[in-house]
C-alpha positions in Angstrom: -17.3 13.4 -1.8 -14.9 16.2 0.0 -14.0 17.3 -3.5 -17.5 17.7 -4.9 -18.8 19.2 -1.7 -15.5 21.7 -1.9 -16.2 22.8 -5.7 -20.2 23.2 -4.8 -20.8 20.5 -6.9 -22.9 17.9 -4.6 -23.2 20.5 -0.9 -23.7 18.0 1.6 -23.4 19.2 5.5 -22.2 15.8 6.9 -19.4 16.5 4.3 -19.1 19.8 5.7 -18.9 19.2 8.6 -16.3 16.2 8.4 -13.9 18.5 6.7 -14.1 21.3 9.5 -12.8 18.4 11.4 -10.0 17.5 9.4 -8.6 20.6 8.7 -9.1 21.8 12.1 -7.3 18.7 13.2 -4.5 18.9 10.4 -4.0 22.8 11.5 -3.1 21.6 15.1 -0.6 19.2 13.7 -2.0 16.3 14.9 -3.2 14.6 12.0 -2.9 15.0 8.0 -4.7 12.7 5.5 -2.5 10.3 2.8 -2.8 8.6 0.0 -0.7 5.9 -2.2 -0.1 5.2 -6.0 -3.4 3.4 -6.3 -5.4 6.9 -5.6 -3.3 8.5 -8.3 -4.7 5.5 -10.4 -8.4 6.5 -9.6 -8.0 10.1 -10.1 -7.0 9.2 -13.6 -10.2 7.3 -14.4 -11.8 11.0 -14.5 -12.9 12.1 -17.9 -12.4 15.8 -16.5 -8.8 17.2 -16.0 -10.4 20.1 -14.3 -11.8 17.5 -11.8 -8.3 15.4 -11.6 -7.1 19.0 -10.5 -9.2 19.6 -7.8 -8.9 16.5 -6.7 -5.2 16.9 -6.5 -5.5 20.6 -4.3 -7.7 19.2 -1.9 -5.2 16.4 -1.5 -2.3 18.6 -1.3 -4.3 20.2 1.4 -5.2 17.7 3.3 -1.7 15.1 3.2 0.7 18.8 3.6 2.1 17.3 0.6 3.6 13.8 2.0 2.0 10.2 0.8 3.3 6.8 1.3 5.8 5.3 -0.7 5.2 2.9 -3.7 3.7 -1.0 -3.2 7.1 -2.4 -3.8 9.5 -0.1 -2.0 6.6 -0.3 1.1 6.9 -4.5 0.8 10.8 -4.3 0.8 10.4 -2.0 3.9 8.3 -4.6 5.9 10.5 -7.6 4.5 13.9 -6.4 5.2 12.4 -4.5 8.8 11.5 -9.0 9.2 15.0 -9.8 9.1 16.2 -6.9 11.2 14.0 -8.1 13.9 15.9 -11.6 13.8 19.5 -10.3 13.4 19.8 -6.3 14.8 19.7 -5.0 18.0 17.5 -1.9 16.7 15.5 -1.5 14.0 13.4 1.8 12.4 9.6 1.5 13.1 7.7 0.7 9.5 5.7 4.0 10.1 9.3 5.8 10.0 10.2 4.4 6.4 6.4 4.8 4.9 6.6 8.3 3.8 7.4 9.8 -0.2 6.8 12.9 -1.9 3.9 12.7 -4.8 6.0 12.3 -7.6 7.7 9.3 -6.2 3.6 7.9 -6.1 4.6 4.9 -8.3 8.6 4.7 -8.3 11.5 4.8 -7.0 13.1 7.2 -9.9 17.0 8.1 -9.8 18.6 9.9 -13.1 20.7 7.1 -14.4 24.7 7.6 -14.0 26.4 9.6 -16.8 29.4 9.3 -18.4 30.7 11.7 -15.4 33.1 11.6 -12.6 31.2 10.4 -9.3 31.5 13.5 -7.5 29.5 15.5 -10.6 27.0 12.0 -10.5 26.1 12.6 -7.6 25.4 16.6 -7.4 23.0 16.0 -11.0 20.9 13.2 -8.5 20.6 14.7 -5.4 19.9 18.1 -7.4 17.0 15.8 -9.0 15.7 14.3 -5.9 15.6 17.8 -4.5 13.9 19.6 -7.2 11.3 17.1 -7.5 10.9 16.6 -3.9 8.8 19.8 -3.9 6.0 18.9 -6.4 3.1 18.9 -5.0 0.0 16.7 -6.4 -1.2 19.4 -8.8 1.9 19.4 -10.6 2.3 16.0 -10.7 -1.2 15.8 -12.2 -0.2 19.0 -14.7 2.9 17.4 -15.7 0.8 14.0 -16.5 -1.6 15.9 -18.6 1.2 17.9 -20.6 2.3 14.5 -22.1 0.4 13.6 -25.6 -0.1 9.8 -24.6 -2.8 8.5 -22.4 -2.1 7.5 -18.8 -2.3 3.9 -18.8 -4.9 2.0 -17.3 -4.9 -0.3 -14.7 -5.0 -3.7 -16.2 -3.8 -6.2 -14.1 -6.9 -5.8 -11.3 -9.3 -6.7 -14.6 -6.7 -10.1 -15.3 -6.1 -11.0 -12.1 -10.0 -11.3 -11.4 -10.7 -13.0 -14.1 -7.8 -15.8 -13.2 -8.8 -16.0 -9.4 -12.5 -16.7 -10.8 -11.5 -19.0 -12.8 -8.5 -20.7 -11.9 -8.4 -20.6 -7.6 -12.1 -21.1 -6.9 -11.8 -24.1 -8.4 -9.8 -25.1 -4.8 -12.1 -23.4 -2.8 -13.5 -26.9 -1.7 -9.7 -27.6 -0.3 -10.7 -25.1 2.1 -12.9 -25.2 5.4 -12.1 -22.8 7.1 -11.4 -19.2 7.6 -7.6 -20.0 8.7 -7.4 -22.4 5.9 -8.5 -20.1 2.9 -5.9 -17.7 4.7 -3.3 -20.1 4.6 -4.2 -20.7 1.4 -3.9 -17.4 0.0 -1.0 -16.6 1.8 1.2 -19.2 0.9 0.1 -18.4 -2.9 1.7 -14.7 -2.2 4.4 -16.1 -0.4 5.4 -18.2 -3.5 5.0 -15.2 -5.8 7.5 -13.1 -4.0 9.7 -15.9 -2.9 12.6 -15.1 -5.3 12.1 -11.2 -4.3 12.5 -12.5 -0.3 16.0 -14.4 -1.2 17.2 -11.6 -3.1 16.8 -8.9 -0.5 18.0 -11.9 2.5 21.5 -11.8 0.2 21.4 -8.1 0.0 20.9 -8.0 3.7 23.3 -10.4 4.5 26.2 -8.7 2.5 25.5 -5.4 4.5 25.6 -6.3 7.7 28.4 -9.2 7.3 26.5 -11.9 7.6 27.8 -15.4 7.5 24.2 -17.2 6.0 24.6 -15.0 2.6 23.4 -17.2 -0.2 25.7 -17.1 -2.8 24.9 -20.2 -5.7 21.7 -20.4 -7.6 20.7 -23.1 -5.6 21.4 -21.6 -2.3 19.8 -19.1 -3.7 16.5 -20.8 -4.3 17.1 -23.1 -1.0 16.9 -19.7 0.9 13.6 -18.0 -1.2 11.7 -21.1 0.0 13.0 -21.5 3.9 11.9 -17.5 4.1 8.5 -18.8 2.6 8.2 -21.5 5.2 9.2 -19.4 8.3 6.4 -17.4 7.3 3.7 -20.0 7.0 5.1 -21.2 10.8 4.4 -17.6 11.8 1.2 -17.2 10.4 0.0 -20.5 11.7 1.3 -19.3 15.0 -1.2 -16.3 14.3 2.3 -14.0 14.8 2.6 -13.0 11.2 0.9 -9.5 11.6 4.0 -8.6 14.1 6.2 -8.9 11.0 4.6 -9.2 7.7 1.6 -6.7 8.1 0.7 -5.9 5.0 0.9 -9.4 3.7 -1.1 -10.6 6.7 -3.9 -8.2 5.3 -4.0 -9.0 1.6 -3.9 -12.3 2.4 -6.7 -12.0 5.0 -9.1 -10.4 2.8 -8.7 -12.8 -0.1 -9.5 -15.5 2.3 -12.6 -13.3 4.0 -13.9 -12.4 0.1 -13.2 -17.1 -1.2 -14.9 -17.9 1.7 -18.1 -16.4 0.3 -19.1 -18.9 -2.7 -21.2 -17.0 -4.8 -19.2 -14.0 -4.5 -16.8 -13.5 -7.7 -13.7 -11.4 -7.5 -13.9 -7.8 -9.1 -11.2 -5.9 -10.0 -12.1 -3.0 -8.0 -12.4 -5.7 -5.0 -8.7 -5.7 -5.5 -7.7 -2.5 -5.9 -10.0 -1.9 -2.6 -7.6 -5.0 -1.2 -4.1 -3.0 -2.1 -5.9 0.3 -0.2 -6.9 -1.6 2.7 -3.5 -3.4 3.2 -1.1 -0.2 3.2 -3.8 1.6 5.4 -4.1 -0.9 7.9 -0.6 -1.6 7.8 0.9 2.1 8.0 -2.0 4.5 9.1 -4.0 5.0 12.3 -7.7 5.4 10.8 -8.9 4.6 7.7 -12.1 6.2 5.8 -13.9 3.1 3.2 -17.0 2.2 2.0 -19.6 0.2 4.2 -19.2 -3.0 2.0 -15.1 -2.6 2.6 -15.4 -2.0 6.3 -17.5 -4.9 6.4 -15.2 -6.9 5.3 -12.1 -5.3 7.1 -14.5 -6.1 10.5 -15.1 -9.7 9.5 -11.7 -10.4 9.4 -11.0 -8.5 12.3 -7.8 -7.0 10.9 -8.8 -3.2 12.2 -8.3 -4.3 15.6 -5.3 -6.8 15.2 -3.1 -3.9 13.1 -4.7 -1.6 15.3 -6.2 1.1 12.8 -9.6 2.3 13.5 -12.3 2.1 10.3 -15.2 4.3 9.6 -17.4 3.6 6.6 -19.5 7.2 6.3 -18.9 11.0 6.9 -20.3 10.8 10.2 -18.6 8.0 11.6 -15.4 9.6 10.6 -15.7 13.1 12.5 -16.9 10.9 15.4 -13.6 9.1 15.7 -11.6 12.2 14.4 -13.3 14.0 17.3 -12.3 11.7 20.2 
C-alpha cells in the first residue's frame, strides 16, 4: 500500500498521511521500519521487477538499511540466550543479536576457507562480509534478477498445510482447551528441533567449560529430550515467553487457528505465523491485516511480548503518534 501510494499507482491519503509519520519519525531517529527473509519471499511473488524494485527503495528508506537476521540464526539466538539465563551471570538482550544486513536476509553466508594460510583466510572473509555488508535491498533485488534461473518459490507453506489439514486435525478432539491445543503444538515444535537444542547445549557447554557437555550419541539424545521437557514445565508454568519467545508465539497461533474446527490451514496462514512470531518477539509495533491482528488479540500475545498491533493505516499513525 505505501509502495503503490509512493509510485502514484493507488493515491490514498490515509496512506499518505501514515508515511508522513514514519519518515518524520524515522528522521528523528526514533524509529525505522524492518523486515525479515519472508518479505523478501513476497516481493518475489511480483510478476513486475520494476515493482520488486520499488518495493525494495521504499524499504531501504524506511529500515536505513538494517533487517533482522534469518529464522534459524534468530532461533539459535533465543535458544542459546535460554541457556545463558541458567548458567551466566550476564547475557546480551535478544533485541541486541536481531539485526543483519539485506543480503544476509536468508543466510548466514561465509566464503569457504581456501587452500590459504589463515592470516590471508581471514582478510578474503572479513573483506566479503564488508563489501556485502553495504548492499542495500535494491541491489540485493538487482543482483537476484541478473541470475538466468527463477527465484524459487516457497513450497514448504503449500506442504506443510496440506499435512496439518490432514494429518494433526485428526487430534484435534485430544484437545479441549486453548492451553491444551498450545501444549499440543508446542511440544510438536519442541520435538522437531530437539536434536538442534542438544547440539547447540554441547556447543555451549564446550565454550564456557561446562561440566554437563554431552559427549555419546545417547547422551546426546538423553539431553535433546530433557531440553524438550524443561520447556513443556515452563510453558505449563505459563513462563515460556521469558525464554523461548518466538516459539511461544508460533506455537500460540497454531493452537488459536486448531481451535477453530472448520477453519483449514492456508499456506499463507503460515507464512503470516513466521511474520507474526519474529515481530512479536523482536519489534515494538507491528502493522498486519485485521484478520491477523485478530488472531494476534485472541491469543493475547501483543500484550504478553509486549508489542503493540495495528491492523489499518490509521491505526498505525495513531500509535506512531503517541
Amino acid at each position: 500500500m505505501l509502495r503503490d501510494h509512493e509510485l502514484g499507482v493507488k493515491r490514498n491519503d490515509e496512506i499518505e498521511a501514515l508515511l508522513i509519520v514514519l519518515k518524520k519519525e524515522i528522521s528523528a531517529g526514533k524509529i525505522f521500519c524492518t523486515f525479515s527473509g519472508y518479505t523478501l519471499q513476497e516481493i518475489m511473488k511480483h510478476s513486475s521487477s520494476d515493482v520488486r524494485i520499488a518495493t525494495a527503495r521504499l524499504m531501504d528508506q524506511l529500515s536505513l538499511g538494517f533487517c533482522l537476521a534469518n529464522q534459524d540464526r534468530l532461533l539459535n539466538n533465543e535458544i542459546v540466550s535460554w541457556f545463558g539465563k541458567w548458567h551466566l551471570a550476564n547475557t546480551y538482550p535478544l533485541t541486541h543479536l536481531a539485526w543483519a544486513k539485506p543480503f544476509f536476509l536468508m543466510v548466514d553466508y561465509m566464503p569457504p576457507a581456501l587452500d590459504l594460510s589463515d592470516e590471508e583466510n581471514w582478510k578474503i572473509q572479513t573483506g566479503f562480509i564488508n563489501e556485502v555488508w553495504e548492499w542495500n535491498m535494491e541491489r540485493v533485488l538487482n543482483n537476484i534478477h541478473s541470475y538466468p534461473e527463477t527465484f524459487p518459490p516457497l513450497a514448504w507453506p503449500v506442504q506443510a498445510a496440506m499435512s496439518i489439514n490432514d494429518e494433526v486435525r485428526k487430534f484435534d478432539q485430544e484437545n479441549r482447551t486453548p492451553h491444551d491445543f498450545y501444549m499440543s503444538e508446542l511440544n510438536g515444535m519442541l520435538v522437531l528441533i530437539e536434536p538442534r537444542l542438544a547440539k547447540l547445549y554441547g556447543e555451549f557447554s564446550e565454550r564456557y567449560n561446562l561440566s554437563s557437555k554431552p559427549d555419546s550419541i545417547d547422551d546426546v539424545a538423553a539431553c535433546g529430550r530433557a531440553l524438550r521437557g524443561v520447556a513443556l514445565k515452563l510453558a505449563s508454568e505459563r513462563k515460556l515467553a521469558r525464554y523461548l519467545p518466538s516459539i511461544h508465539a508460533r506455537s500460540m497461533l497454531h493452537a488459536y487457528i486448531r481451535i477453530d474446527h472448520k477453519r483449514k490451514f492456508k499456506p499463507n496462514d503460515l507464512i503470516d505465523i513466521e511474520h507474526a512470531e519474529i515481530a512479536l518477539s523482536h519489534c515494538d509495533f507491528f502493522f498486519t491485516d485485521k484478520a491477523h491482528a485478530h488472531l494476534i488479540r485472541s491469543a493475547k500475545l501483543d500484550v504478553e511480548l509486549g508489542c503493540v498491533v495495528a491492523a489499518d493505516p490509521v491505526a498505525a499513525r495513531s500509535v506512531l503518534s503517541s
